[in-house]
C-alpha positions as CSV (number, residue, x, y, z in Angstrom):
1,X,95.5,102.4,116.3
2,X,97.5,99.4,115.5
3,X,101.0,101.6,114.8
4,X,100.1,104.2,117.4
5,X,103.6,105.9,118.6
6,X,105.4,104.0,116.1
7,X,107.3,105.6,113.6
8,X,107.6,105.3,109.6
9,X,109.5,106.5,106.9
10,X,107.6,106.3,103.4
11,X,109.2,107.1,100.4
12,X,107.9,108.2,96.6
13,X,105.4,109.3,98.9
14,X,104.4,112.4,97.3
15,X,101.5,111.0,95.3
16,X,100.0,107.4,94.2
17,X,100.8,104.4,95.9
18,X,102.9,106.1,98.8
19,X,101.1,108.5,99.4
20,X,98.2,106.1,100.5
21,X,100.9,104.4,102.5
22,X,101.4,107.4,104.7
23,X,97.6,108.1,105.1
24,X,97.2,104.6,106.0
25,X,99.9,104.8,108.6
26,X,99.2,107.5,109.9
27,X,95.8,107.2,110.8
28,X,96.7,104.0,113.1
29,X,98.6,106.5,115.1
30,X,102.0,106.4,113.0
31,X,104.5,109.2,113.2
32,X,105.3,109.3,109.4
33,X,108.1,111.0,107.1
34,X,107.3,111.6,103.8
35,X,110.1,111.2,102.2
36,X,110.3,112.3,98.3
37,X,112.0,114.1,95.7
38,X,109.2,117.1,95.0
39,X,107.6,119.1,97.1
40,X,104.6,116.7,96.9
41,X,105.3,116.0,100.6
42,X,104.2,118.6,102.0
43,X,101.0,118.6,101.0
44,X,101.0,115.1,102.1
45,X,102.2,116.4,105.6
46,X,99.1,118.7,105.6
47,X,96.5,116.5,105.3
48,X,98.2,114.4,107.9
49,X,98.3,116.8,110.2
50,X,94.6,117.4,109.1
51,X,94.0,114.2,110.5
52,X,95.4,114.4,114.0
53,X,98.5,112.8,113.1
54,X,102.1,113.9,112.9
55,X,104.1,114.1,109.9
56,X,107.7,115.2,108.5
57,X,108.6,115.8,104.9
58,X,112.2,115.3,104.0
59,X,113.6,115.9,100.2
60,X,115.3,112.4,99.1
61,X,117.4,111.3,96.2
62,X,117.2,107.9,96.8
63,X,119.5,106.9,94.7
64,X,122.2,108.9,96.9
65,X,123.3,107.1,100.2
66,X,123.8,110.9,101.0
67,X,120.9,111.6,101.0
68,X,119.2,108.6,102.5
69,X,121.6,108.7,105.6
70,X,120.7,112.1,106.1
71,X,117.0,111.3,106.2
72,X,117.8,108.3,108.8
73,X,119.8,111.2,110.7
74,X,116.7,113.9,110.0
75,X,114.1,111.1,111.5
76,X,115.7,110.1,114.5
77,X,116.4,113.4,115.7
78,X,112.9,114.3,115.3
79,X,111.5,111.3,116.7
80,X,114.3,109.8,118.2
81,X,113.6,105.7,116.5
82,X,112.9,104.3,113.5
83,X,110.3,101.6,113.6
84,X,108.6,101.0,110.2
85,X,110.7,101.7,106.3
86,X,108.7,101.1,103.3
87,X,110.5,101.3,100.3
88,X,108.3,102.6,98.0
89,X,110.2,105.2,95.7
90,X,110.3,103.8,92.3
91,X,110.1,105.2,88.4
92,X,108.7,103.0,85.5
93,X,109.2,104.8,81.7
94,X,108.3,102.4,79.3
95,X,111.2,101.7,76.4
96,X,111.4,98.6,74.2
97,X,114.8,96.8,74.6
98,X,116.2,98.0,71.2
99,X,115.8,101.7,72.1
100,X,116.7,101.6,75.7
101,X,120.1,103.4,76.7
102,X,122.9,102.7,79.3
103,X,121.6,105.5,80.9
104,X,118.1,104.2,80.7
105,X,118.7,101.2,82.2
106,X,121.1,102.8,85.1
107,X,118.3,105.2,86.4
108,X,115.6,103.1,87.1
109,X,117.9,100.7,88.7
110,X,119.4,103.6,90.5
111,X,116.4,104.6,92.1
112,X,114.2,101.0,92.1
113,X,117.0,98.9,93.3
114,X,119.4,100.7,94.5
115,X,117.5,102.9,96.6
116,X,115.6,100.1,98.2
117,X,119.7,99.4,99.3
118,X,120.0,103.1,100.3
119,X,117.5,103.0,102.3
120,X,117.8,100.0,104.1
121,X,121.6,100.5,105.3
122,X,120.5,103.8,106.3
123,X,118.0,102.9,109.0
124,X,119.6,99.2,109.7
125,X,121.6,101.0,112.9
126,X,119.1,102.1,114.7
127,X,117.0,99.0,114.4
128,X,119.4,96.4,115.2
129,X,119.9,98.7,118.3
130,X,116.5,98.6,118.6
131,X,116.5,95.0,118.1
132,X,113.1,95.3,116.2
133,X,112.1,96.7,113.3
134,X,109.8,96.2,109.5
135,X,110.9,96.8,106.4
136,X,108.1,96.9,103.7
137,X,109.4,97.0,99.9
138,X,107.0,97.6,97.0
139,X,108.2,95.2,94.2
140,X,106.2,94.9,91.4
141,X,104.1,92.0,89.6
142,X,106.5,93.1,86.9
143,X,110.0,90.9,87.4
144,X,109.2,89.5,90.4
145,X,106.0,87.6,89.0
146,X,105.5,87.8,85.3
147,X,107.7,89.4,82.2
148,X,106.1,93.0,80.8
149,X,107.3,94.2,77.3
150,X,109.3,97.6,76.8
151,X,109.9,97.2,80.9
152,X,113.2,95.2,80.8
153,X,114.9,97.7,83.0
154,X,111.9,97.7,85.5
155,X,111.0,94.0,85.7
156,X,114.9,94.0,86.1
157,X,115.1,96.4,89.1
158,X,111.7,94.7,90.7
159,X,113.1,91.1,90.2
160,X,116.3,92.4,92.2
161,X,113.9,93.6,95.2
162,X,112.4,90.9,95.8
163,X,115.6,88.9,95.7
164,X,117.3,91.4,97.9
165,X,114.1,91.5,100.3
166,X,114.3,87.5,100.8
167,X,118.2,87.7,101.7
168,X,117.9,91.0,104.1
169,X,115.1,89.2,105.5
170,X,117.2,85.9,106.7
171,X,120.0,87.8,107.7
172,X,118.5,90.1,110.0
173,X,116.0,87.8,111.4
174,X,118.0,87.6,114.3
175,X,118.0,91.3,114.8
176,X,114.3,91.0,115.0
177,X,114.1,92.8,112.0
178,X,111.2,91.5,109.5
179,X,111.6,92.5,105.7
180,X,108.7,91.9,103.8
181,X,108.0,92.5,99.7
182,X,104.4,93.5,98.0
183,X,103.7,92.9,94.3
184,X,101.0,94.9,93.2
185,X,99.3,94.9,90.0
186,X,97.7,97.7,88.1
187,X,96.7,100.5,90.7
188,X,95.1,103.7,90.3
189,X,97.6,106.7,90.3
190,X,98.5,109.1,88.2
191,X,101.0,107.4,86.3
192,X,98.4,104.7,85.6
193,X,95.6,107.1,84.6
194,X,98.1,108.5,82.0
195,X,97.4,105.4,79.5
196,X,93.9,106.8,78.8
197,X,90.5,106.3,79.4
198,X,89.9,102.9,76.9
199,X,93.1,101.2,77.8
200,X,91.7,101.8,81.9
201,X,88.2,100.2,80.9
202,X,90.4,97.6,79.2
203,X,92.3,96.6,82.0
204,X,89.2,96.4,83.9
205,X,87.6,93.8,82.1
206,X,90.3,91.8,82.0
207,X,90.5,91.6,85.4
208,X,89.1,88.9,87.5
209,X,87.7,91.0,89.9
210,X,86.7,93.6,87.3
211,X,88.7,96.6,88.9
212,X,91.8,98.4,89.1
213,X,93.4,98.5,92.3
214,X,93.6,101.6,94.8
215,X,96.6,103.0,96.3
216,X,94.5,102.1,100.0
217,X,94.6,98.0,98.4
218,X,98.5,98.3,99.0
219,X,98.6,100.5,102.2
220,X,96.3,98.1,103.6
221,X,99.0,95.3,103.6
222,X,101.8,97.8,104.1
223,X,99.8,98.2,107.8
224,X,99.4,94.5,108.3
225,X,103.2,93.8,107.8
226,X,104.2,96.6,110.0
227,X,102.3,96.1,112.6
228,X,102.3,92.9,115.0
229,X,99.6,90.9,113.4
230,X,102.7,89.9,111.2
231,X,105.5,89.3,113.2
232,X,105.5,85.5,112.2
233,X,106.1,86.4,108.2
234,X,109.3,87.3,107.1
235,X,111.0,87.0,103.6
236,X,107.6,87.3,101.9
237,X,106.0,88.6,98.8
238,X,102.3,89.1,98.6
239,X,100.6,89.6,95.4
240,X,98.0,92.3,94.9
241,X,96.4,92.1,91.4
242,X,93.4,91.4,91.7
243,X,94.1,87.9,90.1
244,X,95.4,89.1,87.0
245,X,98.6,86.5,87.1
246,X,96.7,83.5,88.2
247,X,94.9,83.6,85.1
């Protein structure tokens, strides 16, 4: 119970990768919002509640400061602090430079950069009242490791995160706010299992560990950097791939 009585907002988790988050969380003893735009989180609140832990679900545009303010508002009035923000929300249609749109490009910034901004200014008060607080951003190998065709606009929006995490994180060190990034690889969602069956087995052998990663891989280290077993790392991005860029 690492977390226990602290309290998280997760967002994009609905399903996948932040969904695993708020599992994660809350079974160290995390209060946890599940902040998304479909009605994915409630079901995610269910099982939580299954599990002896307390959830919230809260509808969030992330792209809207509206609507990220009002979920800083909705969370402290229901639990009164804000301890933990991972910035997970994010959106990844593949389109190759030639056929990619203004408004292409402007949406997945929108929510993957942007929104990582939204987020952060919206919780920030209550924090650096707090005078503590962790900030957990889910990059991307994409951008902020290696380059990925027909992704310009996502490698784009991921390279911005983890340039925005290192800034945020030196000035609000002396808030005792820590602002951490995580760069996963491939991992196993539904998005993912949409390539197919063959390209899956593909990127399995391919990979130096001979897997695909798991949504628990990344909440793992979302709990590690949240809790106080980090509180000497700040304006870091860990890589979880399995070893795919070291190759």
């Amino acid at each position: 119970m690492r977390l226990n009585d602290m309290v998280a907002i997760v967002t994009g988790a609905g399903q996948g990768i932040g969904k695993g988050i708020a599992l994660a969380l809350a079974k160290e003893g995390c209060k946890v919002v599940i902040s998304d735009i479909t009605d994915k989180a409630n079901e995610v609140v269910e099982e939580i509640g299954s599990l002896g832990s307390e959830a919230m679900a809260i509808k969030c545009d992330v792209s809207k400061f509206e609507d990220a303010e009002d979920m800083a508002k909705t969370t402290l009035e229901k639990f009164g602090k804000i301890d933990i923000l991972v910035n997970n929300a994010g959106i990844y249609p593949f389109k190759s430079l030639l056929e990619m749109r203004e408004e292409d490009w402007d949406k997945v910034i929108n929510i993957n950069l942007k929104g990582v901004f939204n987020c952060t200014k919206a919780v920030l008060p209550k924090m650096v009242e707090q005078k503590s607080g962790s900030i957990v951003n889910i990059a991307s190998i994409a951008g902020a490791v290696i380059g990925y065709s027909n992704l310009a606009h996502y490698s784009a929006s991921k390279g911005g995160v983890l340039g925005f995490t290192r800034a945020a994180a030196l000035e609000l060190a002396p808030n005792g706010i820590r602002v951490n990034a995580i760069a996963p690889g491939a991992i196993l969602t539904p998005g993912t299992q949409s390539v197919g069956e063959d390209t899956l087995k593909q990127m399995e052998q391919s990979n130096p560990l001979k897997r695909i990663g798991r949504p628990e891989d990344i909440a793992n280290l979302v709990v590690f950097l949240a809790s106080n077993e980090s509180s000497y790392i700040t304006g870091q991005l860990i890589v979880s791939d399995g070893g795919n860029t070291i190759q």
